[in-house]
Structures are given as C-alpha cells and as structure tokens.
C-alpha positions as CSV (number, residue, x, y, z in Angstrom):
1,X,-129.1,-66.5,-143.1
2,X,-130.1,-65.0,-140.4
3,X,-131.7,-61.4,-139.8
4,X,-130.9,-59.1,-137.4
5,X,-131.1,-55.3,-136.2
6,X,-128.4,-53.6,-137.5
7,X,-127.5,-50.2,-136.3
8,X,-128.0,-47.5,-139.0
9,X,-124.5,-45.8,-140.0
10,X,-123.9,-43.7,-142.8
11,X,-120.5,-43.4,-142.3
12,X,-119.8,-46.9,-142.5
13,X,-121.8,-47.2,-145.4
14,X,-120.0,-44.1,-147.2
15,X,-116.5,-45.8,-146.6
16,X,-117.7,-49.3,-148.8
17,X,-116.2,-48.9,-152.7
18,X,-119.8,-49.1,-154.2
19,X,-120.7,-45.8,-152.4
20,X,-117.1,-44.0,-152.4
21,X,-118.4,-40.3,-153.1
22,X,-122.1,-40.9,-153.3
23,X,-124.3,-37.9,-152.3
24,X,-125.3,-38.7,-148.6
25,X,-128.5,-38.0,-149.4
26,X,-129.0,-40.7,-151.6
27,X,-127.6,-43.3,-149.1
28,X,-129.7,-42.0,-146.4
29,X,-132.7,-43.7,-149.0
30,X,-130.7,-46.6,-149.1
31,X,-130.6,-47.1,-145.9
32,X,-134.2,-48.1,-145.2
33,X,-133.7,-50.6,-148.1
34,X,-131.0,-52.6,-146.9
35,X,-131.6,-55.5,-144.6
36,X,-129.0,-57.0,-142.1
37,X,-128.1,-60.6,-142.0
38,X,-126.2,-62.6,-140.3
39,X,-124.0,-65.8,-141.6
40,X,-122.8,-68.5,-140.4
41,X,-119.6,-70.3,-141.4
42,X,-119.6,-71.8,-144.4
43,X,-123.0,-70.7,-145.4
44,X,-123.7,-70.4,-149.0
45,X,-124.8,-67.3,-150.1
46,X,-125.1,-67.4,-153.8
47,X,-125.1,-70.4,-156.4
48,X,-124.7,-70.8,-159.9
49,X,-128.3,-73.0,-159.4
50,X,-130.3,-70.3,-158.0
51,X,-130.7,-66.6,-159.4
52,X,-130.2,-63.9,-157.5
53,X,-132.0,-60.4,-156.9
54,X,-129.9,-59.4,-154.4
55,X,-126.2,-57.0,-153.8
56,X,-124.7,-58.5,-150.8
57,X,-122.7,-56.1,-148.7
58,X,-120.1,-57.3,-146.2
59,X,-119.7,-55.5,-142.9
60,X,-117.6,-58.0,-141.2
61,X,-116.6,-61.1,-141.1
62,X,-115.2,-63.0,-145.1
63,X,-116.7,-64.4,-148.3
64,X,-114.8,-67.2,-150.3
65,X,-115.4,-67.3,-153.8
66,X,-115.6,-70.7,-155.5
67,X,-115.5,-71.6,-159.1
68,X,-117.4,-75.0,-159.9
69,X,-117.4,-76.2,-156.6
70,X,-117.7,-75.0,-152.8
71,X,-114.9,-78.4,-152.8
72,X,-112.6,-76.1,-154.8
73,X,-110.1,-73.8,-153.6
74,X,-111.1,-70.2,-153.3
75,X,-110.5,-68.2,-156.4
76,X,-110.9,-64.7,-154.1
77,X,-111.8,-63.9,-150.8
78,X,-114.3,-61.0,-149.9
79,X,-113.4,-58.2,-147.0
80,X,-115.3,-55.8,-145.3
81,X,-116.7,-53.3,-147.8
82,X,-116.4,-55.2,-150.9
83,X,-120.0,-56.2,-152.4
84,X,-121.2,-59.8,-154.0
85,X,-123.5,-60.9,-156.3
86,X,-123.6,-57.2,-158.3
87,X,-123.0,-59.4,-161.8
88,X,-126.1,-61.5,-161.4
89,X,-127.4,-58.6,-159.7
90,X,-127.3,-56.4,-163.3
91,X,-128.0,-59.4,-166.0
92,X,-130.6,-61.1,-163.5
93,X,-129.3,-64.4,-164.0
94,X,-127.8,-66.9,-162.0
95,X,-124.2,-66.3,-160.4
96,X,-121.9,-68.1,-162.1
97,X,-119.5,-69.1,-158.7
98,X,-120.8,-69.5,-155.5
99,X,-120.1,-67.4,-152.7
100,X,-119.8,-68.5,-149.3
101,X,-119.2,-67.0,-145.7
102,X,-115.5,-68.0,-144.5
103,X,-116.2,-67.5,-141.1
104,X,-118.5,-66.3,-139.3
105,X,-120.0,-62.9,-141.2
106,X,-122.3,-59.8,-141.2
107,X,-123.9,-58.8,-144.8
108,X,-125.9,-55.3,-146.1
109,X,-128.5,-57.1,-148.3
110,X,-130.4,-54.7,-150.8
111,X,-133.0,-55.9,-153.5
112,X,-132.1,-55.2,-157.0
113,X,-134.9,-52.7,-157.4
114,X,-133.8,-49.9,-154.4
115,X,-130.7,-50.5,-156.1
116,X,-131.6,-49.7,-159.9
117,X,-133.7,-46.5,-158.8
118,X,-130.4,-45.2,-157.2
119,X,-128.3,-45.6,-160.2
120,X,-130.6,-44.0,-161.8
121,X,-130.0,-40.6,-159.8
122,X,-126.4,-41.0,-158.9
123,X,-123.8,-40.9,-161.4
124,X,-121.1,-41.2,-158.7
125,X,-122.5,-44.9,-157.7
126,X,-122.7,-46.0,-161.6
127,X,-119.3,-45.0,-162.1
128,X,-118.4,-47.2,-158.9
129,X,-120.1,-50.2,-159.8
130,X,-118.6,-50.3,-163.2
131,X,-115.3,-50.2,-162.0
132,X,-115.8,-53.2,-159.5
133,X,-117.5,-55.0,-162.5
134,X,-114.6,-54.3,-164.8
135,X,-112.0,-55.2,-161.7
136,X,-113.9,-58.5,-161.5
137,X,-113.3,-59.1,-165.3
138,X,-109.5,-58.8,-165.1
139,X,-109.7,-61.2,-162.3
140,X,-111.8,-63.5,-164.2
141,X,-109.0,-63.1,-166.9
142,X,-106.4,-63.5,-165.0
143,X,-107.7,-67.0,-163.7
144,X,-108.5,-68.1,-167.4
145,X,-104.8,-67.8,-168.2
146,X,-103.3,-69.1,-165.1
147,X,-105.8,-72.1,-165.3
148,X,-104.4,-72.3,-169.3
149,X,-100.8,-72.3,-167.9
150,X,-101.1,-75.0,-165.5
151,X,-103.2,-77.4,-168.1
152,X,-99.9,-76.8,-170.4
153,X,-97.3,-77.8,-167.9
154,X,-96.3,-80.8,-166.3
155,X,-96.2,-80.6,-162.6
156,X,-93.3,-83.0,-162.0
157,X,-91.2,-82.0,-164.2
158,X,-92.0,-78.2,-164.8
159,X,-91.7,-78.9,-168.9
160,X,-94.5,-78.4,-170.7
161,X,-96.8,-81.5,-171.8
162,X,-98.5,-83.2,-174.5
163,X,-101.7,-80.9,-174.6
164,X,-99.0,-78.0,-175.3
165,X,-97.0,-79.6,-177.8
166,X,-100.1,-80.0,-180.1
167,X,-100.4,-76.2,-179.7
168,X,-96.7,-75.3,-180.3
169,X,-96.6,-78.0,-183.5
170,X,-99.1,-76.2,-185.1
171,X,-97.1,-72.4,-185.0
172,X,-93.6,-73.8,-185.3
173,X,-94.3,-76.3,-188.7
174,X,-96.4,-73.1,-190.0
175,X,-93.9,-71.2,-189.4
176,X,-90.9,-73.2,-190.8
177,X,-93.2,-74.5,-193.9
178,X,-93.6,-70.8,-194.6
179,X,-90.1,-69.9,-194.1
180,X,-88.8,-73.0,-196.4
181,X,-86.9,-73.8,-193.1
182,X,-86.9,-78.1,-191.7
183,X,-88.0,-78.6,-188.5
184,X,-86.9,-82.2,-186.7
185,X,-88.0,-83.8,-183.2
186,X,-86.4,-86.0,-180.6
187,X,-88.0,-88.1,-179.2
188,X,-86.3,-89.5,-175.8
189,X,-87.1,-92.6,-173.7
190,X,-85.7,-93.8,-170.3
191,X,-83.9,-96.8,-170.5
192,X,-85.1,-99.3,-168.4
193,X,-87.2,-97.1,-166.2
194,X,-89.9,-99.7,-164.9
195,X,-86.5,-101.7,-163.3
196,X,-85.2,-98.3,-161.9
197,X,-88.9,-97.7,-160.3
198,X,-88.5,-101.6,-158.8
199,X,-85.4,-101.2,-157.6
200,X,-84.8,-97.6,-156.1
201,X,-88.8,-96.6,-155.6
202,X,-91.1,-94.4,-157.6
203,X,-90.3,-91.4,-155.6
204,X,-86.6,-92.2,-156.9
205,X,-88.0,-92.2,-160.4
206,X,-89.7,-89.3,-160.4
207,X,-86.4,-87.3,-159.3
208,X,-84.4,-89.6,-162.1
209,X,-87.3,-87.7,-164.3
210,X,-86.4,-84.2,-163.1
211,X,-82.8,-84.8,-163.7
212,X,-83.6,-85.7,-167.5
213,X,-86.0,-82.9,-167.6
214,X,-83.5,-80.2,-166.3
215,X,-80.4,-81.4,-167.9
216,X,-81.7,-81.6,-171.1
217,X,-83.7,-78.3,-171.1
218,X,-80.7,-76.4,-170.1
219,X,-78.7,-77.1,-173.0
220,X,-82.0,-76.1,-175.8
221,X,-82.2,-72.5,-177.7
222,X,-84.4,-70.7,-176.1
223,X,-87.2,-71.5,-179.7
224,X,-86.9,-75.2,-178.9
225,X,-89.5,-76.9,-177.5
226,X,-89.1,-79.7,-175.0
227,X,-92.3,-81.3,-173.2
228,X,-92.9,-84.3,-171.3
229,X,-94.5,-86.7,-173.8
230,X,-96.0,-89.3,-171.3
231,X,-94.5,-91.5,-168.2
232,X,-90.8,-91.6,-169.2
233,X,-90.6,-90.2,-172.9
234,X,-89.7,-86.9,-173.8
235,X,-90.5,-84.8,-176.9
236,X,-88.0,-82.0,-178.5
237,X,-88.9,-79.7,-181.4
238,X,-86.0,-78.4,-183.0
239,X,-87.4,-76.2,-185.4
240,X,-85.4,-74.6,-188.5
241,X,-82.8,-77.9,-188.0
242,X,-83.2,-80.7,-190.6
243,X,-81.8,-83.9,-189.7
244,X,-78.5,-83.6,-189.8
245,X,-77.8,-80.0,-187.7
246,X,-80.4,-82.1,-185.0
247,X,-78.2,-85.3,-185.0
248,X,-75.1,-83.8,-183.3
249,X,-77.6,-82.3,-180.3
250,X,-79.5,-85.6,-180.0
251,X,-76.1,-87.1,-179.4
252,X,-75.3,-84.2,-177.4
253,X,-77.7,-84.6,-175.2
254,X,-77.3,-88.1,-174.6
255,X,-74.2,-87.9,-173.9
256,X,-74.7,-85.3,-170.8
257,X,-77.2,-87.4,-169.2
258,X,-74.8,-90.7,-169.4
259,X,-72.2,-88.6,-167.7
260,X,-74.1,-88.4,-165.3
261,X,-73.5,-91.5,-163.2
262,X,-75.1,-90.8,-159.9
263,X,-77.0,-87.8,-158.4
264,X,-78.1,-86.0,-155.2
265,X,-81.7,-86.2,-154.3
266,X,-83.9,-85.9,-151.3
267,X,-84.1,-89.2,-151.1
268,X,-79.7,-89.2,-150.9
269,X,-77.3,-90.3,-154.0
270,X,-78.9,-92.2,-156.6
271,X,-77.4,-93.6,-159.8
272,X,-78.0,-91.7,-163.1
273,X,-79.6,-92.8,-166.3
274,X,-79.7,-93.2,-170.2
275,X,-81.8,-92.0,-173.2
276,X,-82.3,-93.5,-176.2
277,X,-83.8,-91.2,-178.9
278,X,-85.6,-91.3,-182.1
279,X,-84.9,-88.6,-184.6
280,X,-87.4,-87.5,-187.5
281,X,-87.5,-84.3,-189.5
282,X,-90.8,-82.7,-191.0
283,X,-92.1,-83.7,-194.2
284,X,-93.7,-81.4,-196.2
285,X,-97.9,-81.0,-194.8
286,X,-96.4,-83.6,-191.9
287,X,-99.3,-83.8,-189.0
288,X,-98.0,-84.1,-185.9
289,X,-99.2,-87.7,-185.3
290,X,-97.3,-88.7,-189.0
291,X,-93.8,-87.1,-187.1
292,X,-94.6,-88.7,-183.5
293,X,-95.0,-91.7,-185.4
294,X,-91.7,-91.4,-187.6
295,X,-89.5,-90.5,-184.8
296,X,-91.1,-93.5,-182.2
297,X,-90.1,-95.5,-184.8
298,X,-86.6,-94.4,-184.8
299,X,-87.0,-94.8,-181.2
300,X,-87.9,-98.2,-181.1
301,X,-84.7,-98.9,-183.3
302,X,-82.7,-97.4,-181.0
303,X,-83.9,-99.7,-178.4
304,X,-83.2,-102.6,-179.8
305,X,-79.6,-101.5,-181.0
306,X,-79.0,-101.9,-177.4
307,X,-80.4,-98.3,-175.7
308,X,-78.4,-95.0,-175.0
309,X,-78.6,-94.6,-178.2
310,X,-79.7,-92.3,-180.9
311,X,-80.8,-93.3,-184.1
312,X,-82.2,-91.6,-187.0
C-alpha cells in the first residue's frame, strides 16, 4: 500500500454512499483525516488474521471480496464509492473475508477514531452507515442459502442428494406418522453400470445418469422426493403411499426407462438403460438408515431375480 498526494475534493467525497447528505462542513473535518493510498493488483487489503482500525474508501480502481480464501471466487466486488472494512471497523475485530484490490486501485483510508467523532455529530452519516451494514447482512444471507442450496443438490444430475434426503426424511415421516398416513421409498440401481462406463465411456455414463434422473423426476407429484443416493442408485420418497399404491409407480417408472432403448447425447446416440428397484414402506419410529436398509435389501433381491426389476 502505497501513499500518495491526493487532491482534496469535497465533491467527490459528497457523492460516496457513506456521506450521501452529510453536512459539508463535517466532511471538510474529514478531509484532513483521510489518507490516500494506492494499490496494487491483487493486494490484500484486509484479513480475517489481522484486525483492522481502518474504513477503506475506493476512489477508483475494484476490491474483490473473498470468503475463506483469496483462492476462492469473489463473493462481491467493490466500485468506486462503496467503502470496506466498516464491520470490523465498528466491532474492532478482525474482518471476517479478505478484501483485495482487483486491479489496479486508489483507496480514502480514515482511522476509526476521525470516524467515531463524526458519527457522533452527524445523524445523516449514522443513518448511512447502518444501511450499508444492514445491505451487507442481506448479502451475507443471501450467500448462506445459496451455499445451502448447492450442498443439497447434485451437480450432475440437478436432483437433490444424500445430505438433503436426511433433511427431507425427517419432515416427510413426521409428517405422515402424525397424519396416520404410510410413507414408502424406492430405491433404484443402474443395471450394469460399471460395463456401460467400460464400454461407451464415463462421459457416456454420466449422460445415461441424466436420462434416469430426468425421466424419472418428470413423472413424481410434485411432494415426492427423488435424490441421487450415490454413484448410480437413486432414492424416491413417496410419502402418504404404503406399499401397495407405491408398487404400480415403481413398475411405472421402470417401465419408461426400458422404453427407452437409445438416446441422443452430446456425445451422439447412445443405448438406454434399466433399473432395478427395492421397495420398503415406513415402519412405525423407522430411522432412515432402518428404511435405506429395508428397501437395499429389496434391491439386492431384485438383482439377482435377473435386474429391471422391482421387487418388494
């Protein structure tokens, strides 16, 4: 970080969202606070390992914000007039992501004292400042859920995965326990996947994975649950069907992919393939592990009935 001489201007200053409407009288204090810096590219500015005492004002140039890592993709990136560091700034702790200069970058920096004196005396700023603070917890919550959406979904096959289905067993068997109503699963394996991967590629199996995922989903109530269990098994709540209502789609569904002889891909026409499927229904205080294992159990007698099968 580099200092350097920067040219005094109130305007400027007036125009950045901390001091939108601030009495130019109290800026013109301000000014003889602030120091000018310079940045080079990829510069750190602040760090979740080092306090900070310091509001960073950018005049030109960008800041990238990075949770966890500078390595990590940029959760936000800072234009002229937007301010860093005011979080750490106020609780006097350590930033908790690091901020670093884009490109190339001209920063306002003001100790946290000159600051706190002026908040002080001007209403105006402290409204300001607590609406960029509360604009920076939105954004932290919107990151929380998308980072809790993509840990619940599987990125090959868009269907949700194992960590979810924990989640979504505990609300649908409360729910149907409470409501008297059965609740069964499916549980679907690709019949002789490790051969189709040998012979046709893995970039063939993962679209032959798609095509299970996509043809199956499409035909599920919108309350059933399908997610991606682990390589090439599948996982299906059907809740408020008991065993019998839940045979007839198992077979269903079976059936649709096995109609499905060959398919277009990317990679051209490739040939279809079969399920075999395990059917369990709830028992009553059933964990999920006690149904998983009931229903891979039917699964496994599937198999050896001779696949595309359903049993249970």
């Amino acid at each position: 970080m580099k200092h350097i001489k920067w040219q005094e201007d109130l305007q400027q200053l007036s125009q950045a969202r901390l001091f939108h409407n601030v009495a130019p009288g109290n800026l013109k204090r301000l000014l003889t606070e602030f120091r000018a810096c310079d940045l080079a590219a990829g510069e750190v500015v602040l760090s979740p390992f080092n306090r900070n005492q310091h509001l960073y004002l950018l005049l030109a140039g960008r800041l990238d914000v990075h949770l966890g890592s500078v390595d990590n993709t940029p959760v936000a990136n800072l234009m002229p007039g937007e301010c860093a560091g005011e979080i750490s700034f106020i609780d006097n702790n350590c930033p908790s992501a690091y901020v670093v200069a884009g490109e190339p970058s001209t920063v306002l920096r003001l100790h946290r004292d000159a600051l706190v004196g002026l908040l002080r005396q001007s209403p105006q700023m402290m409204q300001n400042l607590l609406e960029l603070l509360c604009e920076r917890v939105r954004q932290g919550n919107r990151i929380i859920l998308d980072t809790e959406q993509h840990a619940n979904i599987d990125t090959l096959t868009g269907l949700y995965n194992r960590r979810w289905l924990e989640h979504i067993y505990v609300r649908e068997s409360t729910r149907c326990a409470f409501n008297g109503s059965p609740l069964s699963m499916l549980m679907l394996d690709v019949d002789h996947f490790k051969a189709y991967n040998d012979t046709h590629g893995h970039l063939a199996g993962d679209y032959a994975l798609c095509l299970v995922a996509h043809t199956l989903r499409s035909q599920l109530r919108p309350k059933d649950s399908m997610t991606r269990f682990g390589g090439e098994e599948f996982v299906i709540l059907l809740p408020e069907l008991g065993e019998n209502d839940a045979r007839p789609i198992g077979e269903r569904l079976r059936v649709s992919l096995e109609q499905i002889t060959s398919f277009y891909s990317p990679l051209g026409v490739l040939p279809g393939v079969t399920v075999s499927i395990g059917l369990a229904q709830m028992h009553q205080r059933d964990s999920l592990q006690g149904l998983i294992a009931r229903a891979d159990s039917a699964l496994y007698q599937a198999k050896q009935n001779g696949r595309n099968r359903l049993h249970g």
